[in-house]
Structures are given as structure tokens and as C-alpha cells.
C-alpha positions in Angstrom: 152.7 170.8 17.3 154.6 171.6 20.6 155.1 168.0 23.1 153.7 167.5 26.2 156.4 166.1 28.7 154.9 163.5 30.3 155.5 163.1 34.0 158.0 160.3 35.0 156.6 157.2 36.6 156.8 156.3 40.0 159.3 153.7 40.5 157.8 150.3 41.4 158.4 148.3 44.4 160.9 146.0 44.6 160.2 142.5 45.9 162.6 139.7 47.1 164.9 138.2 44.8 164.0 135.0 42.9 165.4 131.8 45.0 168.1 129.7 43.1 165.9 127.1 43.0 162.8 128.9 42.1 162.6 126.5 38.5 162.4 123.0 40.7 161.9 121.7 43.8 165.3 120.5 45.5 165.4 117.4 46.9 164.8 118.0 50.2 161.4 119.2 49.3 158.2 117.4 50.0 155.7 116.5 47.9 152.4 115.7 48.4 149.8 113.1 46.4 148.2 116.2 44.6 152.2 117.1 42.9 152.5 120.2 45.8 156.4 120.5 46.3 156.8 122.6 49.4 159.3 123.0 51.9 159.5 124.8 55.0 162.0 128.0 55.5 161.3 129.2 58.3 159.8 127.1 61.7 156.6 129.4 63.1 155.6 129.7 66.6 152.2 128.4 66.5 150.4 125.1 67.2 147.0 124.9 65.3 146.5 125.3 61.8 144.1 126.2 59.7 141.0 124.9 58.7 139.1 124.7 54.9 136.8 127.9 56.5 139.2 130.3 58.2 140.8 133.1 56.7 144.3 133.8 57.0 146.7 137.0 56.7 150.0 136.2 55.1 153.0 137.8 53.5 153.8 136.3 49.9 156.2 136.9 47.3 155.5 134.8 44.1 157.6 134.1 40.7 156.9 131.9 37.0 159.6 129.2 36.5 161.9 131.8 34.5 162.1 133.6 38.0 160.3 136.7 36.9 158.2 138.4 40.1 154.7 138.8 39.1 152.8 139.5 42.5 154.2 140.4 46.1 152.9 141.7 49.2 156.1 142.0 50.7 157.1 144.9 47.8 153.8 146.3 48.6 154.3 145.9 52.0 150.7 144.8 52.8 149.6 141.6 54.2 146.6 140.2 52.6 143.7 138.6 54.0 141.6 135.7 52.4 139.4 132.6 53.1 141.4 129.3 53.0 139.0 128.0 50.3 139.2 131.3 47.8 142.9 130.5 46.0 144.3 128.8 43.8 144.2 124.8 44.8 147.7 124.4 45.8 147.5 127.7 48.0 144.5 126.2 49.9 146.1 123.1 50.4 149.6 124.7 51.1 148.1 126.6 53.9 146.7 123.8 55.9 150.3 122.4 56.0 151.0 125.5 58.0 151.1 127.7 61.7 151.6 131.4 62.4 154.9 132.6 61.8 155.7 129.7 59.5 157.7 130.6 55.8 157.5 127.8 53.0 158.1 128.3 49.9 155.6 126.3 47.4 156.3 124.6 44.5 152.7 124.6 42.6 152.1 122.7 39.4 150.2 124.7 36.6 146.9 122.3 37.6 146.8 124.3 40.7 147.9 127.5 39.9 146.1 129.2 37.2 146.4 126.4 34.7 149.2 125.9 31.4 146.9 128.9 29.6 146.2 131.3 32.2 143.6 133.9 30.9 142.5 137.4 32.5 146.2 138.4 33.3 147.3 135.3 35.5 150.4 133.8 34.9 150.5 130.4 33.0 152.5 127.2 34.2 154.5 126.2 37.0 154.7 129.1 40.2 156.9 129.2 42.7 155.8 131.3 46.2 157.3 132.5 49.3 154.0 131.9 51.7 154.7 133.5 55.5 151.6 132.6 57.5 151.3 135.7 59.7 147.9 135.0 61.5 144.9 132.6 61.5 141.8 134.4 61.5 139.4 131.5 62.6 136.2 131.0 61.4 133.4 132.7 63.5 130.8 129.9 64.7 127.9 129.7 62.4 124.2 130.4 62.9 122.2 127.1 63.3 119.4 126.3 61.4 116.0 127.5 63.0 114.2 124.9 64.5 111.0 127.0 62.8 113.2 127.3 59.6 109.7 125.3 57.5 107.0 127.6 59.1 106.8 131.0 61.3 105.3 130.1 64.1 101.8 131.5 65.9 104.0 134.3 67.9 105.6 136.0 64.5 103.9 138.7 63.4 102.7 139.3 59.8 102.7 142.2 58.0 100.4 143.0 54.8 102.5 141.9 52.2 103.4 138.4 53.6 106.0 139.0 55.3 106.3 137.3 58.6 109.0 138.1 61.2 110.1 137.4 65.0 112.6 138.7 66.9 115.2 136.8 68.2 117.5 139.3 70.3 116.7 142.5 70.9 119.0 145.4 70.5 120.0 148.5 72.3 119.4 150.8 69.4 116.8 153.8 69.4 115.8 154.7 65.5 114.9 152.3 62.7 116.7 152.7 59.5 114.6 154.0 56.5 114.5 152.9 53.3 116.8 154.8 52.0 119.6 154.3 54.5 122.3 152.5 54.0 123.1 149.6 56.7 125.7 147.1 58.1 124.0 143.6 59.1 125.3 139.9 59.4 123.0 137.4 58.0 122.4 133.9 56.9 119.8 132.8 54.9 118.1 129.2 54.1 115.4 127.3 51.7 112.2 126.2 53.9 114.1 122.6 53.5 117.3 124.0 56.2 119.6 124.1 53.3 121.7 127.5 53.8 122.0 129.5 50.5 124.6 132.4 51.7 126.1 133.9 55.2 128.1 136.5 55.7 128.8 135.3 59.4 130.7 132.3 57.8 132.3 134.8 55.9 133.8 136.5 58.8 132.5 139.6 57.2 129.3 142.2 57.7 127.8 142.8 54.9 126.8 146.8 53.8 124.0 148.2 51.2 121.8 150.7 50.8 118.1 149.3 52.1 116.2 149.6 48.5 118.7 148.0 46.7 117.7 144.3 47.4 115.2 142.3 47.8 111.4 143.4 48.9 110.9 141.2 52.3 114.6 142.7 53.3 113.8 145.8 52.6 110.8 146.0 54.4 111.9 143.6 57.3 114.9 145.5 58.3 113.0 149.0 58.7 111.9 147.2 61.9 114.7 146.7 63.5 116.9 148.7 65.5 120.6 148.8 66.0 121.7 145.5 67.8 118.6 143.6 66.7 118.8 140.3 65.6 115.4 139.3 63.8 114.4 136.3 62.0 112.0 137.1 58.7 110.0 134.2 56.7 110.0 136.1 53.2 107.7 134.8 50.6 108.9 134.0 47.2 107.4 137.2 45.6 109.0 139.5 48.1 112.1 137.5 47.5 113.6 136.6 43.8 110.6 134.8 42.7 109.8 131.4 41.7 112.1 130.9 39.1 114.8 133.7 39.8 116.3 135.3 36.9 118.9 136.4 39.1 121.7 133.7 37.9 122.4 131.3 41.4 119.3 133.2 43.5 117.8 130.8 45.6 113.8 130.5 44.5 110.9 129.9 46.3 110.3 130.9 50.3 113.4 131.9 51.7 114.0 132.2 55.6 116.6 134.4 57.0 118.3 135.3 60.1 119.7 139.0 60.0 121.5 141.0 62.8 121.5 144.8 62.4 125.0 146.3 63.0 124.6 150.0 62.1 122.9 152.5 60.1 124.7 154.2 57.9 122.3 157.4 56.8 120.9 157.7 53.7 123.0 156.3 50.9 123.7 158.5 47.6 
């Protein structure tokens, strides 16, 4: 049976060397009352620092206690971006001791890394990282809760199913998407109570689907709106997920919602 040669793989990036004291933290390391060792390698140039909500873009290189390299954006050479509050425990709090342009390099016990039995691939134990704080991408304010969050009031309009809306900015947008578009909004949504369930304007980040792929008062509601709209919709539980939601962490009940229409997409395949 003749052999099929195989092509040769691509070489893979190289990231920084391990430090010499990638095992333990030196002495003039500091250590914080959670067991964080970090020490700063480089001074940055900003001021402020960031906050539990912002999002941050850093450079990182990071190694197990044997000095083996198991991630790095530097050998990758892209910066990644994530919310503050997303990593591990000792990233989020590492990053709060920072400002832009600062390196430190982290010593993080296994408790806030990934844990002494790491499963899905993470590595296990001690880690040691190289954490360059590049930029701070702060938090964009967040919607308020609706003063009418409980009820619509007399001046929203009701459609036939129940679902009541009222516009709250208008928008400089000609056509109306249709139900089979696919669209970009920013929302947030709340309980009748004022307890917010989900934003993607805390999140920093729009939000894209294709309109009949979620729930029934959304995809009616935003096939009113136009590009630039900003419309508040009072969703009843049926056109929502129900009573008692099967949907694992869906809000039940009522739902209120605050949604901004960015862009229409077309129709989604």
C-alpha cells in the first residue's frame, strides 16, 4: 500500500523565555492577603486603573512552575481583549493593581488560576504570567432603569399580541428590518421589579442575530424600528420565555427591555 507523505507542520510561534524565577516569587515581590505575588517590571505611563467592569487589552506570556509556555499573545502577536471580571481570580485582581503601559509579572496560586486539577485543557497548579497592560477600555455608562419599568404607560402603543412599546429616541433610518434579517442592536433588559437580567451595553459590545431566532416580543418589536431607533418594549411572559422558562437562567415572567437598533444586516442564511 503506497504512503501518503504528509505535509510538514508549520512551525509554532515562539514566545518569551521563562524568567529565572518563574517557580517562586523573589523577595522583592509583593504579596497581597488573597496569596497574589506580583511585582512590577516595567513602570506604565498611565494614571487611572481599571475598574471590576472595564475591559482591558493586554499583551501576556504565561508559564506552569516547571517553566513550560502554555499560552502567549506576544508569540501570537495579538493583544487580547476581555472584561476585568471574566479571568481567572488572580488576573482580575492583578489587573486592578495596574495602568497602561505597565509590565508585572504575576505569581498566581493554583486557587486562582485554574485550580491543583485543572480540567478542559487548563493547566493545573501554580502559574506564573508576564501581564503588559496596553489599554483600558472603560466601561460604557449604563442604561438606567425606566421610571415606567412596572407598567407601559397610556402613550405606548399596543399591538395584538400584547406587546406594548414606546419609543424613546428616534433614529435616522428609512426601512424596517424583516423577520428574516439579521440585525446589530444594544440592549438591556429588566424584571417588572427594576432588577436587570442581561446588557450588552455594560458589555461594551453590540449584540448580532438573525430576527426569528429569539424571542416572540423581540422579534416582533424590532420590525418597528428603524436604524438609529432606540425603543422601549413591555413583552409579556408568553411572548417572552414563559412563566417558568425552560431556557436554563431565562428570566420568567414580564420582561421590559430597552433596545437600540444599530444596523440591519439583510436577510440571514
Amino acid at each position: 500500500v503506497p504512503t501518503v507523505e504528509r505535509p510538514a507542520e508549520p512551525p509554532q510561534p515562539k514566545g518569551p523565555p521563562a524568567p529565572a524565577d518563574v517557580a517562586e516569587p523573589p523577595k522583592d515581590a509583593k504579596k497581597t492577603a488573597s496569596g497574589l505575588f506580583t511585582k512590577v517590571l516595567t513602570k506604565g505611563t498611565g494614571k487611572n486603573k481599571p475598574k471590576l467592569e472595564d475591559r482591558v487589552k493586554v499583551h501576556y506570556t504565561g508559564w506552569t512552575k516547571d517553566g513550560k509556555m502554555f499560552d502567549s499573545s506576544v508569540a501570537r502577536n495579538d493583544p487580547a481583549s476581555f472584561g476585568v471580571s471574566g479571568v481567572i481570580k488572580g488576573w482580575t485582581e492583578a489587573l486592578q493593581l495596574m495602568v497602561a503601559g505597565e509590565k508585572r509579572r504575576l505569581w498566581i496560586p493554583a486557587d486562582l488560576a485554574y485550580g491543583e486539577k485543572a480540567g478542559g485543557g487548563a493547566p493545573a497548579g501554580q502559574l506564573t504570567f508576564d501581564v503588559e497592560l496596553l489599554e483600558i477600555l472603560v466601561a460604557p455608562k449604563p442604561w438606567p432603569v425606566p421610571a415606567d419599568v412596572k407598567a407601559a404607560p397610556k402613550d405606548a402603543k399596543k399591538t395584538a399580541s400584547g406587546l406594548a412599546y414606546k419609543l424613546v429616541t428616534k433614529g435616522k433610518g428609512a426601512q424596517k428590518p424583516a423577520a428574516t434579517d439579521r440585525v446589530t442592536v444594544h440592549y438591556t433588559g429588566w424584571t417588572p421589579d427594576g432588577k436587570e437580567f442581561d446588557s450588552s451595553v455594560k458589555r461594551g459590545e453590540p449584540t448580532s442575530f438573525p430576527l426569528n431566532g429569539v424571542i416572540k416580543g423581540w422579534t416582533e418589536g424590532v420590525q418597528l424600528m428603524v436604524e438609529g431607533d432606540r425603543m422601549r418594549f413591555w413583552i409579556p411572559a408568553e411572548l417572552a420565555y414563559g412563566e417558568k422558562p425552560t431556557r436554563p437562567g431565562a428570566p420568567a415572567g414580564a420582561l421590559v427591555f430597552d433596545v437600540e437598533l444599530i444596523s440591519i444586516a439583510g436577510k440571514s442564511k
